[in-house]
C-alpha positions in Angstrom: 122.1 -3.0 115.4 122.8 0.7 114.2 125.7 1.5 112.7 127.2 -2.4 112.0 127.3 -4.3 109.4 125.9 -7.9 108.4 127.3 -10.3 106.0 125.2 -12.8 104.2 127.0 -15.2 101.7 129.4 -12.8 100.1 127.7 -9.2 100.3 127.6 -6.6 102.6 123.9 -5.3 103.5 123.4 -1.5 105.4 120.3 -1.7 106.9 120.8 1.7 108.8 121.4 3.9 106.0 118.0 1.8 104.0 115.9 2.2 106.8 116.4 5.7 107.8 116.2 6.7 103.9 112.7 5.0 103.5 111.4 6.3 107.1 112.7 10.4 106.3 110.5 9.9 103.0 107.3 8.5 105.0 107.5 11.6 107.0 108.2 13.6 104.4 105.6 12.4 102.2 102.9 13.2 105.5 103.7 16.3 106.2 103.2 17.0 102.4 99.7 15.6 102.6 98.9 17.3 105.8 99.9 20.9 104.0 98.1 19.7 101.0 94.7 19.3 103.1 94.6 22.8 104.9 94.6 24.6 101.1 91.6 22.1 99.5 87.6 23.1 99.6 85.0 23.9 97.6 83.5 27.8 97.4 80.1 29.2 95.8 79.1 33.0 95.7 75.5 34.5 94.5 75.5 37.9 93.1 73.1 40.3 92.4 72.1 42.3 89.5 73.3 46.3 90.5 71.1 47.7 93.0 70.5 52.0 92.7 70.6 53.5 96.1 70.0 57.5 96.2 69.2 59.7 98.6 67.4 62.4 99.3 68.2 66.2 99.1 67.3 69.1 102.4 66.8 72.3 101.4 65.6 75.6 102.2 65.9 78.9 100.4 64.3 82.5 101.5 64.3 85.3 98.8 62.1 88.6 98.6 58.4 87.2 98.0 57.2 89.1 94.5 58.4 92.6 93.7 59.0 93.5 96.9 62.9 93.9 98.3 62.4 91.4 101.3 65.3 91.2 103.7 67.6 93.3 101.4 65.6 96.4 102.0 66.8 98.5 105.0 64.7 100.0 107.7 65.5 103.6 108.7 64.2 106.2 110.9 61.7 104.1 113.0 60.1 105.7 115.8 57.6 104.3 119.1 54.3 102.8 117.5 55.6 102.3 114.0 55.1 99.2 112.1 57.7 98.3 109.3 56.3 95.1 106.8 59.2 92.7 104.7 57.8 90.0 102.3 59.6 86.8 101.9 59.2 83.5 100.5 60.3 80.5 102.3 60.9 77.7 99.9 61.8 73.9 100.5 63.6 73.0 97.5 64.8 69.6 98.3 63.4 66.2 97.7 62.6 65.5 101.0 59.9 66.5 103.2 61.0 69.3 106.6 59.6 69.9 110.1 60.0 71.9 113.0 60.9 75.1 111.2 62.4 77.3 114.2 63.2 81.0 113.5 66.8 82.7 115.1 68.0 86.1 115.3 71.8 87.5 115.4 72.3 91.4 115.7 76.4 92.1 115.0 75.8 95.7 116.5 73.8 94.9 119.9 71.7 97.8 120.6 69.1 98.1 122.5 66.6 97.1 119.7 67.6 93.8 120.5 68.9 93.6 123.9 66.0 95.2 125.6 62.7 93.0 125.5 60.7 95.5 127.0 61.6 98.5 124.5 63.0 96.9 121.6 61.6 95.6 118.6 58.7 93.3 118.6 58.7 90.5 115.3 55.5 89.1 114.1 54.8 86.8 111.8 52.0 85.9 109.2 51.2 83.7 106.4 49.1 83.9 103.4 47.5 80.9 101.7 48.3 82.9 98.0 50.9 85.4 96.9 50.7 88.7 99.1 48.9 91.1 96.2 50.7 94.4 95.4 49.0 96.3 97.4 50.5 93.8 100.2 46.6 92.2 101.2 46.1 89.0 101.4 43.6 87.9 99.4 43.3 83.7 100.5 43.9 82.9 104.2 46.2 84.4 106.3 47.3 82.6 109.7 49.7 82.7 112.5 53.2 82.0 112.2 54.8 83.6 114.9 52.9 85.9 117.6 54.1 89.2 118.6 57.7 88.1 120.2 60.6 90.9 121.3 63.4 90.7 119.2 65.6 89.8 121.9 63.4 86.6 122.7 64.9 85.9 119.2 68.2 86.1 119.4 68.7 84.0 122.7 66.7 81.3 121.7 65.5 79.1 118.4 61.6 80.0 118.0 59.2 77.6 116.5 57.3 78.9 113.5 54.0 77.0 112.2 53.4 77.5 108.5 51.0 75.6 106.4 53.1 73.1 105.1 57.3 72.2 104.6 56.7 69.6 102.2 59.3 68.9 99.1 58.6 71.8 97.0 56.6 73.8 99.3 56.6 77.3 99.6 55.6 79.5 102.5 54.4 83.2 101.7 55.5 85.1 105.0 54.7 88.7 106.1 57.2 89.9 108.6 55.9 92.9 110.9 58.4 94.8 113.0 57.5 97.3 115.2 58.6 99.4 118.3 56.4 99.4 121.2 55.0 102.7 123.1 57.4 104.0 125.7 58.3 107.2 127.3 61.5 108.7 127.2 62.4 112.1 128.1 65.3 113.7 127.0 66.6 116.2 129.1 68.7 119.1 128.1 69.7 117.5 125.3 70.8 114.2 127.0 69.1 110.9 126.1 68.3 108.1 128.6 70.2 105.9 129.6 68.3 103.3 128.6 66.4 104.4 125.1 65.2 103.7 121.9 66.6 106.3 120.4 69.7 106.7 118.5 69.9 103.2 118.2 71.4 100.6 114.8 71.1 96.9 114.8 72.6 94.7 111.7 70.0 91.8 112.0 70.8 88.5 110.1 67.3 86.3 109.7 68.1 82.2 110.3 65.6 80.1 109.5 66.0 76.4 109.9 64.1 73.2 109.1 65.0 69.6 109.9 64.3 66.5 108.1 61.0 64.5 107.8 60.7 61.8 110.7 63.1 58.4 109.7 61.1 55.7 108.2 61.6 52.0 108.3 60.6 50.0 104.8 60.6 46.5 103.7 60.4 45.4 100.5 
Protein backbone atom coordinates (compact mmCIF):
# COMPACT_ATOMS: atom_id res chain seq x y z
CA UNK A 1 0.00 0.00 0.00
CA UNK A 2 3.03 2.38 -0.71
CA UNK A 3 2.60 5.65 -1.66
CA UNK A 4 -1.49 5.99 -0.74
CA UNK A 5 -3.16 7.28 1.75
CA UNK A 6 -5.68 6.01 4.47
CA UNK A 7 -8.37 7.82 6.21
CA UNK A 8 -9.55 6.95 9.64
CA UNK A 9 -12.39 9.19 11.21
CA UNK A 10 -11.15 12.56 10.15
CA UNK A 11 -7.20 12.27 9.80
CA UNK A 12 -4.99 11.45 7.27
CA UNK A 13 -2.20 8.70 8.42
CA UNK A 14 1.33 8.13 6.04
CA UNK A 15 2.36 4.95 6.88
CA UNK A 16 5.07 4.99 4.06
CA UNK A 17 7.00 7.93 5.04
CA UNK A 18 6.72 6.38 9.18
CA UNK A 19 7.82 3.22 8.26
CA UNK A 20 10.65 3.83 6.12
CA UNK A 21 11.89 6.60 8.71
CA UNK A 22 11.85 4.05 11.67
CA UNK A 23 13.47 1.09 9.34
CA UNK A 24 16.57 3.70 7.81
CA UNK A 25 17.31 4.33 11.67
CA UNK A 26 17.30 0.44 12.59
CA UNK A 27 19.94 0.03 9.98
CA UNK A 28 21.56 2.88 10.83
CA UNK A 29 21.68 2.22 14.38
CA UNK A 30 23.39 -1.56 13.32
CA UNK A 31 25.80 -0.66 11.28
CA UNK A 32 26.86 1.85 14.11
CA UNK A 33 27.15 -1.05 16.59
CA UNK A 34 28.77 -3.27 14.11
CA UNK A 35 31.75 -0.31 13.61
CA UNK A 36 31.55 0.13 17.33
CA UNK A 37 32.58 -3.67 17.94
CA UNK A 38 35.69 -3.96 15.48
CA UNK A 39 37.48 -0.97 17.70
CA UNK A 40 36.69 -2.55 21.43
CA UNK A 41 39.29 -5.03 23.43
CA UNK A 42 41.29 -5.20 26.19
CA UNK A 43 45.38 -5.00 25.95
CA UNK A 44 48.26 -5.82 28.64
CA UNK A 45 52.04 -5.32 28.04
CA UNK A 46 55.09 -6.48 30.63
CA UNK A 47 58.25 -4.56 30.46
CA UNK A 48 61.47 -5.05 31.64
CA UNK A 49 63.82 -3.13 33.70
CA UNK A 50 66.83 -1.90 30.88
CA UNK A 51 68.95 -4.71 29.93
CA UNK A 52 73.03 -3.68 29.05
CA UNK A 53 74.16 -5.46 26.01
CA UNK A 54 78.02 -4.82 25.02
CA UNK A 55 80.30 -6.32 22.97
CA UNK A 56 83.42 -7.29 22.59
CA UNK A 57 86.51 -5.46 21.00
CA UNK A 58 89.31 -7.57 18.19
CA UNK A 59 92.51 -6.25 18.19
CA UNK A 60 95.88 -6.68 17.21
CA UNK A 61 98.82 -4.29 17.23
CA UNK A 62 102.70 -5.12 16.20
CA UNK A 63 105.39 -2.53 17.23
CA UNK A 64 109.27 -2.88 17.53
CA UNK A 65 109.67 -5.33 20.71
CA UNK A 66 112.09 -3.27 23.37
CA UNK A 67 114.75 -0.85 22.06
CA UNK A 68 115.12 -2.42 19.02
CA UNK A 69 113.76 -0.61 15.62
CA UNK A 70 111.59 -3.70 14.56
CA UNK A 71 109.94 -3.42 11.09
CA UNK A 72 110.98 0.32 10.67
CA UNK A 73 114.63 -0.58 10.35
CA UNK A 74 115.82 -1.20 6.79
CA UNK A 75 117.88 -4.05 5.54
CA UNK A 76 120.78 -3.16 3.14
CA UNK A 77 123.50 -4.74 1.49
CA UNK A 78 122.64 -8.50 2.19
CA UNK A 79 124.56 -11.02 0.52
CA UNK A 80 124.23 -15.32 0.09
CA UNK A 81 124.39 -16.88 3.71
CA UNK A 82 123.59 -13.76 5.65
CA UNK A 83 121.15 -13.72 8.40
CA UNK A 84 119.32 -10.29 9.16
CA UNK A 85 117.23 -10.53 12.86
CA UNK A 86 113.89 -7.82 13.49
CA UNK A 87 112.24 -7.91 16.99
CA UNK A 88 108.62 -7.29 17.26
CA UNK A 89 105.90 -7.62 19.63
CA UNK A 90 102.59 -8.98 18.65
CA UNK A 91 99.97 -7.67 21.00
CA UNK A 92 96.16 -8.59 21.27
CA UNK A 93 94.75 -5.57 22.69
CA UNK A 94 91.08 -6.31 22.52
CA UNK A 95 88.68 -7.77 24.87
CA UNK A 96 88.21 -10.75 23.27
CA UNK A 97 90.15 -13.80 22.90
CA UNK A 98 92.01 -14.54 18.78
CA UNK A 99 92.93 -17.70 16.90
CA UNK A 100 94.41 -18.87 13.90
CA UNK A 101 97.06 -16.09 13.58
CA UNK A 102 98.19 -16.48 9.71
CA UNK A 103 101.18 -14.46 8.54
CA UNK A 104 101.05 -12.61 4.75
CA UNK A 105 103.54 -10.93 2.69
CA UNK A 106 103.21 -8.02 -0.10
CA UNK A 107 106.48 -6.84 -1.94
CA UNK A 108 105.37 -3.35 -4.10
CA UNK A 109 108.80 -3.74 -6.02
CA UNK A 110 108.71 -7.66 -7.03
CA UNK A 111 112.25 -8.75 -7.31
CA UNK A 112 113.48 -11.72 -7.19
CA UNK A 113 113.90 -11.76 -3.35
CA UNK A 114 110.39 -12.60 -3.45
CA UNK A 115 109.45 -14.03 -6.65
CA UNK A 116 112.06 -16.66 -6.67
CA UNK A 117 111.53 -19.51 -3.88
CA UNK A 118 114.59 -21.10 -4.64
CA UNK A 119 117.05 -18.02 -4.37
CA UNK A 120 115.13 -15.53 -2.59
CA UNK A 121 114.74 -14.78 0.92
CA UNK A 122 113.89 -17.40 3.46
CA UNK A 123 111.60 -15.99 6.73
CA UNK A 124 111.77 -17.72 10.08
CA UNK A 125 110.14 -17.30 12.95
CA UNK A 126 110.71 -17.72 16.75
CA UNK A 127 109.26 -16.88 20.00
CA UNK A 128 110.53 -16.27 23.37
CA UNK A 129 108.58 -17.05 26.63
CA UNK A 130 110.24 -13.46 28.14
CA UNK A 131 111.38 -10.20 26.59
CA UNK A 132 114.32 -10.86 24.00
CA UNK A 133 117.45 -9.42 26.39
CA UNK A 134 119.65 -6.73 24.80
CA UNK A 135 122.04 -8.66 23.73
CA UNK A 136 118.89 -10.26 21.60
CA UNK A 137 119.15 -14.05 23.76
CA UNK A 138 116.51 -15.46 24.89
CA UNK A 139 116.73 -16.07 28.27
CA UNK A 140 113.00 -18.22 29.02
CA UNK A 141 111.83 -20.62 26.24
CA UNK A 142 112.03 -20.02 22.82
CA UNK A 143 109.79 -22.12 20.33
CA UNK A 144 108.63 -22.38 16.73
CA UNK A 145 106.51 -20.04 15.10
CA UNK A 146 107.11 -20.32 11.68
CA UNK A 147 109.84 -22.76 10.03
CA UNK A 148 112.22 -21.71 7.52
CA UNK A 149 109.57 -20.69 4.59
CA UNK A 150 110.79 -18.67 1.07
CA UNK A 151 109.51 -15.40 1.09
CA UNK A 152 107.62 -16.03 -1.93
CA UNK A 153 105.62 -18.93 -0.11
CA UNK A 154 104.56 -15.73 1.77
CA UNK A 155 103.30 -13.59 -0.49
CA UNK A 156 101.02 -16.10 -2.40
CA UNK A 157 99.52 -17.54 0.37
CA UNK A 158 98.26 -16.73 4.27
CA UNK A 159 100.73 -18.84 6.58
CA UNK A 160 99.74 -20.17 9.90
CA UNK A 161 101.83 -19.03 12.75
CA UNK A 162 101.68 -20.89 16.33
CA UNK A 163 102.61 -18.59 19.21
CA UNK A 164 101.99 -19.40 22.81
CA UNK A 165 98.90 -17.82 23.32
CA UNK A 166 96.36 -14.90 21.48
CA UNK A 167 94.39 -14.39 24.44
CA UNK A 168 92.82 -10.78 25.44
CA UNK A 169 95.82 -8.89 26.44
CA UNK A 170 98.34 -11.32 25.26
CA UNK A 171 101.52 -10.44 23.90
CA UNK A 172 103.79 -12.52 21.60
CA UNK A 173 107.65 -11.76 21.69
CA UNK A 174 108.67 -12.68 17.95
CA UNK A 175 112.20 -12.90 16.50
CA UNK A 176 112.07 -12.60 12.80
CA UNK A 177 115.20 -14.18 10.78
CA UNK A 178 115.72 -13.32 7.20
CA UNK A 179 118.22 -14.76 5.31
CA UNK A 180 119.49 -15.54 1.67
CA UNK A 181 120.28 -19.05 0.86
CA UNK A 182 123.75 -20.23 -0.79
CA UNK A 183 123.75 -20.07 -4.61
CA UNK A 184 126.14 -19.64 -7.37
CA UNK A 185 126.05 -16.99 -9.67
CA UNK A 186 128.73 -16.02 -11.98
CA UNK A 187 128.94 -12.84 -13.49
CA UNK A 188 130.53 -12.72 -16.57
CA UNK A 189 132.24 -9.74 -18.12
CA UNK A 190 130.56 -7.63 -16.08
CA UNK A 191 127.02 -9.00 -16.92
CA UNK A 192 124.77 -10.47 -14.15
CA UNK A 193 122.49 -13.54 -14.50
CA UNK A 194 119.63 -13.55 -15.70
CA UNK A 195 118.23 -14.85 -12.94
CA UNK A 196 120.20 -13.47 -9.66
CA UNK A 197 120.23 -12.30 -6.31
CA UNK A 198 122.07 -9.57 -6.89
CA UNK A 199 121.13 -6.08 -7.54
CA UNK A 200 117.94 -6.76 -6.25
CA UNK A 201 115.16 -4.16 -3.84
CA UNK A 202 112.02 -5.46 -2.42
CA UNK A 203 109.54 -2.94 -0.29
CA UNK A 204 108.01 -5.75 2.03
CA UNK A 205 104.79 -4.82 4.07
CA UNK A 206 104.40 -7.56 7.12
CA UNK A 207 100.29 -8.59 7.64
CA UNK A 208 99.54 -10.35 10.37
CA UNK A 209 96.04 -11.37 11.08
CA UNK A 210 93.98 -13.07 13.81
CA UNK A 211 90.39 -14.02 13.96
CA UNK A 212 87.97 -14.16 16.71
CA UNK A 213 87.65 -16.70 19.53
CA UNK A 214 85.22 -19.70 18.51
CA UNK A 215 81.18 -18.34 18.95
CA UNK A 216 79.63 -19.50 22.14
CA UNK A 217 76.07 -20.30 22.96
CA UNK A 218 74.92 -19.07 26.79
CA UNK A 219 71.85 -19.43 28.74
CA UNK A 220 71.11 -17.69 31.63
Amino acid sequence: MLGKFFVSGFRKVTLTSVGLGISGVAVVGGIGLISNSVFAGLTATATSVPQSVTSQTLKLTQSASGSTAGFSSSISNMAPDDIIYRYIDLKNEGSMNGTALTLRLADSATSTLTSNASIGLQVQIDECSVAWSVTYTCTGDTTSVLAATSANALTTADRSLTVASLAAGATSKLRIKLSIPTSSEVTTNGSLPATTVQGQTSNLTWTFTEAQRVATTTNA
